[in-house]
Every structure is written in structure tokens, then in C-alpha cells.
N, C-alpha and C positions, 0 to 999 in steps of 0.2 A: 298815801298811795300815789308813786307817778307812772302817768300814764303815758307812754310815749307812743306820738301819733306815726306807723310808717308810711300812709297814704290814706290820699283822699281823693277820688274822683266820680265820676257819671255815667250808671252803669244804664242802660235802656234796653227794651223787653225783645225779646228773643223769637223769633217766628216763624212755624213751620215752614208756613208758606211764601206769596207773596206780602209783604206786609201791608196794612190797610193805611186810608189816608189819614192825614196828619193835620187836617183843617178842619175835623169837627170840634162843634162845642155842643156841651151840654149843661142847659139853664138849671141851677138850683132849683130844689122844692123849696115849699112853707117850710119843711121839715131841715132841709139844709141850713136856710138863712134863719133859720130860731137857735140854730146850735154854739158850742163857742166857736169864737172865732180866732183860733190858734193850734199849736202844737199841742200834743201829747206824748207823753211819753214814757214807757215801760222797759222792764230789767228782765233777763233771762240769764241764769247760769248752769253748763254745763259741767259734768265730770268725765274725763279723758275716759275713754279714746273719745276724741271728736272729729268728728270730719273735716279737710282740709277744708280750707276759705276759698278755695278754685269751684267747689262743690257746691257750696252753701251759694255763692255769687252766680255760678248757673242754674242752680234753681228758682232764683228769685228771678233773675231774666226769665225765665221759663214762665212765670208763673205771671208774672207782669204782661204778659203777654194775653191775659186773661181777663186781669183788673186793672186795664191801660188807664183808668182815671190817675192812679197812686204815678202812675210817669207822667202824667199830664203838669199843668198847671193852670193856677185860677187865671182870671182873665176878664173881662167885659164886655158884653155885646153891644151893641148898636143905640138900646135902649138905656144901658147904663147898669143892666143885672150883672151880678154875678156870677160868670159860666165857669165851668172846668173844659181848657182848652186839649184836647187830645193829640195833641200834639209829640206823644214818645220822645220830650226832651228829657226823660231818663231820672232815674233817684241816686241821690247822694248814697256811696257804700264808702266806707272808711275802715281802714285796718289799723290796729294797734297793739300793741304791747306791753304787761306789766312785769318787771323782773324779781317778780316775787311769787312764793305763793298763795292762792285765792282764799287759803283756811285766816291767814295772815293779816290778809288785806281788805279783804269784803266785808263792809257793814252789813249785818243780819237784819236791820229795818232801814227806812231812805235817810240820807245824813246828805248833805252838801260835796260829798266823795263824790257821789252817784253821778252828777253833773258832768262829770269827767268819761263816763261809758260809755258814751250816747252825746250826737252832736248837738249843738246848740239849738233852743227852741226858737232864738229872735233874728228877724230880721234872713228868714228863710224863705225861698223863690220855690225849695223842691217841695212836692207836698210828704213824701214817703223817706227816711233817713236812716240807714243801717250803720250801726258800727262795732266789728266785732273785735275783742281787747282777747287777748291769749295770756295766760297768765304762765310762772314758770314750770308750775307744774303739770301741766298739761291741759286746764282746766281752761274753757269759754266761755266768752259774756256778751252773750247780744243784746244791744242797747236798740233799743226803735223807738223810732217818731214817727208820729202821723198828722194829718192833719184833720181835725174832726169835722172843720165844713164838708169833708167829702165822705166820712162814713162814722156811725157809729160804733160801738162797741162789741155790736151781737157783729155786723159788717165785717167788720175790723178783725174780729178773730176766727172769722171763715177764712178770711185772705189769707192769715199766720197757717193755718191748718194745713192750707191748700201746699202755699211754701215749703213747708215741709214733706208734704209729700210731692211736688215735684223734684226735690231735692235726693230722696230714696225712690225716683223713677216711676212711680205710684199715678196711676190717672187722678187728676186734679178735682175731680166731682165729689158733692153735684157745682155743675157749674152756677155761678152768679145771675142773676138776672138782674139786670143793666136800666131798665126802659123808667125812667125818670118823671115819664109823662101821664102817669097813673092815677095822679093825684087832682082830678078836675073838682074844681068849685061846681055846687048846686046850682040851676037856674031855674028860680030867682035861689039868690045865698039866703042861707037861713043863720042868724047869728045867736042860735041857742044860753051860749054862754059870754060869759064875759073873760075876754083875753086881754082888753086893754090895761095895763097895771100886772099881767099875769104874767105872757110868755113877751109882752112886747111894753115899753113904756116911750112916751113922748121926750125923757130925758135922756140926751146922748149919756150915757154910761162913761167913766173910767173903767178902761179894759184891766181883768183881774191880772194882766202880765208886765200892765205897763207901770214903768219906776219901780221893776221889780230888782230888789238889792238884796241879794243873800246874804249879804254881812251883817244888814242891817235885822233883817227876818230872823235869821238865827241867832239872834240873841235874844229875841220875844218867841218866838214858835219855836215848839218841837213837835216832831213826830211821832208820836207813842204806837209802837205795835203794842195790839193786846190778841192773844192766843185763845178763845173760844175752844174748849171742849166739846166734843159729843156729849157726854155727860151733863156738862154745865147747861149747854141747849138745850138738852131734854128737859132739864128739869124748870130752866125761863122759859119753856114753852107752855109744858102744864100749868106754871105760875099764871102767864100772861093771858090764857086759854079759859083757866076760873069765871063763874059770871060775876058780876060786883057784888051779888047779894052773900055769894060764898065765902070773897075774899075783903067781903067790908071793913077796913077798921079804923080809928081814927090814928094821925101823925104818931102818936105816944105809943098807940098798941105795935104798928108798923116797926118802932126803930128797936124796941124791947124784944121783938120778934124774928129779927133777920137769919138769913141762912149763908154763910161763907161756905163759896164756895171755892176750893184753890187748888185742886189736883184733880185727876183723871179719876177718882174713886169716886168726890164727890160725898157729899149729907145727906142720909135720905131725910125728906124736909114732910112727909106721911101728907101729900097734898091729896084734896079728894079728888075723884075721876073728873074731868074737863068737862066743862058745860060744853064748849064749841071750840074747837080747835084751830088758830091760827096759824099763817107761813111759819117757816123761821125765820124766814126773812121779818116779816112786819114784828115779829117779837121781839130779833135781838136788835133793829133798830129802835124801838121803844123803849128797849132798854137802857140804848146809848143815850139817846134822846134826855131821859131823864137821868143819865149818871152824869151827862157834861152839863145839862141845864144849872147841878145841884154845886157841879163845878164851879161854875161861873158864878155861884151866889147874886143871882138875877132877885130882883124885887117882884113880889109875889102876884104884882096888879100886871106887869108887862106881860103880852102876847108871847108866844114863840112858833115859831112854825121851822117845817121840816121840809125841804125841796126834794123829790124823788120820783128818778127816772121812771115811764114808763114804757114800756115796748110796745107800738102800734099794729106789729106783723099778728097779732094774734088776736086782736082788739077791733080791728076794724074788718068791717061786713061788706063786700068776699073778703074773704081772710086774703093777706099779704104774704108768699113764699117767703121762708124762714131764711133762703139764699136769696134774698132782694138787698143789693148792694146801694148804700147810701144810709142817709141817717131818715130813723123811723123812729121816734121818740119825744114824746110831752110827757110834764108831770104835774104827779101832784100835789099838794100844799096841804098838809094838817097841820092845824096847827091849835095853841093849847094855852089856856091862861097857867103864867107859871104855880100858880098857888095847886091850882088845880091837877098839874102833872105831874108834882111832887109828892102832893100829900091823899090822892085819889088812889087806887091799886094799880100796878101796870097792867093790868086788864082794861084801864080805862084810855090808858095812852094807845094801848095794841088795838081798838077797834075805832080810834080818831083817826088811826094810819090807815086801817082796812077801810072804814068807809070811804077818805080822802081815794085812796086806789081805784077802789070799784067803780070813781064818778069819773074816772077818767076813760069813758066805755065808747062804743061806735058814734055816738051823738056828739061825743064830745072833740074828738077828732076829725070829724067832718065841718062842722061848726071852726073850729080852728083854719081848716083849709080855705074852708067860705071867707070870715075874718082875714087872714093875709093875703089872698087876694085881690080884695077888694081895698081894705084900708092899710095896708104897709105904706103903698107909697102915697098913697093920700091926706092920708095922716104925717106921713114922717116919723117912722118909726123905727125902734131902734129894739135889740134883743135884750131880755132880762138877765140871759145866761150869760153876760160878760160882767154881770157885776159882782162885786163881792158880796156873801152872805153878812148883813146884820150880826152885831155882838150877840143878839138876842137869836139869832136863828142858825139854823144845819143845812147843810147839802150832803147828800150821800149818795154816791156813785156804789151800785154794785156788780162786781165780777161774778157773780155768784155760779150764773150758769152760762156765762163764757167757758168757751175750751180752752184757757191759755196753756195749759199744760199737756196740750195733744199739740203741740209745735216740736216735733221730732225732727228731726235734721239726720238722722240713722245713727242718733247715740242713745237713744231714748228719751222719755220726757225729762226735764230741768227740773233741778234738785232746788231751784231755788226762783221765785216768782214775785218781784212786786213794782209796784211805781214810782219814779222815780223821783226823787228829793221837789216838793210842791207845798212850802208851807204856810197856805193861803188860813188860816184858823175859821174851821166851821167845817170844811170842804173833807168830811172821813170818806174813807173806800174801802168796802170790803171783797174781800176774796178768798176761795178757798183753799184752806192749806195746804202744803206741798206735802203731808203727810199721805193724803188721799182716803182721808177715814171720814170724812163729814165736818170736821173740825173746822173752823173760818178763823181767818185772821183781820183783824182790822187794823188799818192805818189813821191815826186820828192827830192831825195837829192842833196843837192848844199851847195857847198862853202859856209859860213857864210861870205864871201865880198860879195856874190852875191846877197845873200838874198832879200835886202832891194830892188835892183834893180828887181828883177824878180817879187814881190809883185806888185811892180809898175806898168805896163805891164801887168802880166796874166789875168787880165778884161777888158783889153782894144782890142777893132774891130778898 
């Protein structure tokens, strides 16, 4: 696919009235400075008619005009923190063009193509980067970047929302709430848990983007979408749901016993009624959990654990408004002797996850505030989220109950939704499919030894 670039320039927020000043900062949280510290970034495709790029480009001024951080840029204050400077020096918008069309040209999971949709993630000054590519047939591809030290994901796809509907002339509510300063340490700090080693370590990190070589990457990692059913979830969930004594059985009974599952119709597998019933979420990550473990043919004495996001706005005591702009989010760490993951029931991994989740509750979040605080700089500390995951270990990012697919631009929602070419091994993300039935797609890169083995495996109860 060539893409050819017709412009590129800096577009800045758009304002009713008079516009406000241009000398604020505003100082990171605990929560900012624990996050990554780079780009992100996602894939949107439309089906014609779509709206001229005149339109899409005054909505986003429009709307930026709201969430002035994403036109801001980082910066340092006096003491040496890092602020987001509010200064409306404006976000890269880039136009482009492919002469083909998108049935043609579009990879249906991220491939190294992707990289060409959406502007470059290194060595960027804007924090927010649009680029819309037009294909021959009518069809559009919004390529975005972000930067995550200034918002997270639940953040991030209120902004996209909003865009859209300033776009089809629609009031931009509920608006954002901005105030950064919410987040005070206890006096005295109570330091309940232990974070040192957790979300902060004393070893400067290699950042997960730096000596990043696609050439090289792509030859070890791929990206495997795998398609998750309704059907197929119902029935890993009743599985995972079992209590141990129901679903007991030793490695021999297990493998004599599996259930394939590979289409929408699905095996009835005559499970008995669920002792307690898990997310889908925590089930079909246990599931992955142990299909890439089994992948990787890991030695049965090593650890493994699972890193996973959690949302603070609902967790902490007063609750945080679900429009609170910035990043709100710790996680947490179950993790599992491999012997034990493999050859135990997935009932056994699904309630390693849940408990890991539940500890991550009001105490533990405050306890974190208190901790970076007090010893970020005293310590000399540095964030765990820039490292790479462990052979032996997962990261899982989920879109699950993101809106990405209420970004309407007045063509309707995108027919097509995912992230774009990232392949770090370990680092899966799930999202829900652009079918709209419940279904989840996951994006998982793996070793190309592993592949074949994991294929094997991820539809099997």
C-alpha cells in the first residue's frame, strides 16, 4: 500500500469566545508519572459517504478547545516535574491519500502497513496526531496518536466521542473535568502496600520503544488476531465459573476431555450450573493466560504473572467522575506457578485473576498516592510501565468497555477498529468486535516458534 502524504501541518483549538491564557501548567499526578511514557496509537476505517476533511478538521478544533491539554505540550516546572504546558501550540492534522481501494489494501489485523496511517510515534513535541488517508474508493482511515502521560484510555475515548460529536454540531457533553489536584497524599502517608518493585523500581528501565526496529521485530513477532464468539464466552465462562471440586481432574483426564470449539454454533460441553460466576473479562484472560503460557513451553517451577490495568474512577472513596480527564489507573499482578496453571482447572487461574483485581480497592490507591509522594523523588524512581514484559510473563490492555466505536464523524460508526502495528511479545489487547454482538477480538503478539502452538490451544475448553 502507498500512501501518499498531501499535507501536513498544526491545527489549534478553536474558541467561542475570548481565548484563555496560554501560560498555564499543569503538574502531573502519581497517576500520570506511573503511566507509559510515549505514544499510542489506533486505527479507524470508514465506509463512504464520509465527511469532507474541512469538517472532521473543525471539529477537532472545536472540540480541543475543551480538552486544551491534547494542544498543550509537556514541559518542566521550576522544580524539575513534569507539567503539561497549556499553551494551544496546536496538534499535528496530516492529510493523505491511497490510489487504491481499502477492500484491496487494508490489513484486517496490525501488520507493519499500519505504520503508514497514522504519524510517527518518535521523537514527537505534539502530544495529539491526526491523519486522515482517503482511499480510491471512497473509504477513510483515521489514524490517531496520543500521548498517554496525559490521559488514559477510559480519558482518551471520551475525547474521541466528544470529537465526533462536535463534528455532527452535537453539544460536546458531559464535559471533562480537568482539576488534577484531587489527588492529595494522607497526613501522616500511610504506606499500606508495597509499590517499590511494583508500579516504581530503583532501575532506570530500557523504554519499551527505544531501538525499536520493525524489520527486525517482524521477523520474531506476529500479531495474531483471534475472534472470540458469544458463544465460545458463554461457554469459557461457565467453564471458568465451576468451583475446583466440580471441575477437578488430573493433566491425563483434562487432555482426553477437551471441548473444540470453532464456530458460532459451538459443542454443547453439558457443563453443570456455575458454582460463582466470573467477568468475561477475568475468564477470557485466564484463558489466554494459559493458552500462551502452554505456548511458550515455559518450565513448570517458573512463576508467571499477568499485568492488568485497573480503573481508579470507580475504586476509590468518593468515587472519581467517569469524565475526569487524565490518567486514573494501577494494576494488578496475579500471577501463577506454571505447573500449576496449566495442569489446575481454569477455575483456578479465573479466581488468581479476580482476587489479584479486588486487592487493588480504595486502600490500595491511596497507599500508592501516599508512596509517590513522598518517595518518587527521594528514592529516585523510575516507572515499571516502560519496561518490557518477561518471557515468562503478560500485559493485557483492555478496550473492552471503551467507546471507540461511538466516534461518529456523521458517517456512522467504523466498520473497522484496532491498534496499530505494536509488536512488543506479551503486550495482548483486547477489544470488542466491530460486529456489535458481544464478540471480542484480541490482538496478541507472539514469537513466530509459538504461533503454531498457541493456534492449537486458543479454542480449546
Amino acid at each position: 500500500m502507498k500512501v501518499k502524504i498531501e499535507s501536513s501541518r498544526i491545527i489549534k483549538p478553536c474558541y467561542d469566545g475570548p481565548p484563555p491564557s496560554t501560560t498555564l501548567c499543569i503538574p502531573l499526578t502519581p497517576f500520570d508519572n506511573a503511566n507509559y511514557d510515549g505514544q499510542m496509537a489506533v486505527i479507524y476505517a470508514y465506509r463512504p459517504p464520509t465527511p469532507p476533511n474541512l469538517a472532521i478538521k473543525l471539529g477537532l478544533q472545536k472540540v480541543l478547545s475543551v480538552y486544551r491539554e491534547w494542544a498543550g505540550r509537556l514541559g518542566k516546572n521550576e522544580e524539575g516535574d513534569t507539567v503539561i504546558i497549556l499553551n494551544d501550540n496546536g496538534v499535528r492534522f496530516v492529510e493523505a491519500s491511497v490510489n487504491d481501494p481499502i477492500d484491496e489494501s487494508m490489513p484486517s489485523s496490525p501488520s507493519p502497513v499500519l505504520l503508514t496511517l497514522h504519524p510517527s510515534l518518535t521523537d514527537v513535541e505534539e502530544l495529539v496526531q491526526v491523519q486522515l488517508t482517503r482511499f480510491s474508493c471512497g473509504s477513510l482511515v483515521v489514524g490517531f496518536t496520543a500521548h498517554h502521560l496525559v490521559a488514559d484510555g477510559h480519558a482518551t475515548s471520551n475525547f474521541l466521542v466528544a470529537w465526533g460529536k462536535a463534528c455532527r454540531g452535537f453539544e460536546m457533553g458531559p464535559l471533562p473535568t480537568h482539576d488534577r489536584t484531587i489527588f492529595v497524599p494522607r497526613d501522616p502517608p500511610k504506606f499500606e502496600f508495597q509499590h517499590r518493585g511494583v508500579e516504581y523500581t530503583s532501575k532506570k528501565p530500557i523504554k519499551i520503544d527505544d531501538g525499536f526496529d520493525d524489520s527486525i521485530l517482524a521477523e520474531e513477532v506476529v500479531i495474531h488476531k483471534v475472534h472470540f464468539t458469544t458463544d465460545f464466552l458463554a461457554k469459557l465462562k461457565s467453564r471458568a465459573s465451576l468451583s475446583r471440586t466440580e471441575d477437578m481432574r488430573s493433566p491425563l483426564d483434562f487432555k482426553s476431555d477437551q471441548i473444540i470449539v470453532s464456530s458460532p454454533t459451538g459443542i454443547s460441553n453439558g457443563l453443570t450450573q456455575p458454582n460463582k460466576m466470573f467477568s468475561t473479562f477475568e475468564c477470557l484472560v485466564a484463558h489466554l493466560w494459559r493458552c500462551i503460557t502452554r505456548a511458550r513451553a515455559l518450565n513448570g517451577f517458573e512463576t508467571t504473572q499477568v499485568r492488568i490495568s485497573v480503573n481508579g474512577r470507580m475504586r476509590l472513596n468518593p468515587r472519581v467522575p467517569n469524565n475526569y480527564f487524565g490518567n486514573l489507573v494501577l494494576w494488578a499482578f496475579p500471577k501463577a506457578k506454571v505447573e500449576d496453571l496449566l495442569n489446575e482447572p481454569i477455575s483456578y487461574a479465573t479466581k488468581v485473576i479476580h482476587e489479584a483485581v479486588l486487592k487493588v480497592d480504595d486502600h490500595y490507591f491511596k497507599s500508592f498516592i501516599d508512596f509517590a509522594s513522598h518517595k518518587l523523588k527521594a528514592e529516585d524512581l523510575y516507572p515499571t510501565e516502560n519496561i518490557n514484559p518477561s518471557p515468562a510473563n503478560l500485559e493485557v490492555d483492555s478496550w473492552l468497555r471503551f467507546p471507540f466505536y461511538d466516534l461518529d464523524f456523521g458517517c456512522g460508526s467504523p466498520y473497522m477498529f484496532m491498534p496499530s502495528y505494536f509488536p512488543i511479545e506479551g503486550i495482548m489487547l483486547l477489544s470488542p468486535s466491530f460486529k456489535g454482538d458481544g464478540s471480542i477480538d484480541a490482538f496478541i503478539p507472539l514469537h513466530k516458534d509459538h504461533l503454531e502452538r498457541f493456534k492449537g490451544n486458543c479454542y480449546t475448553l
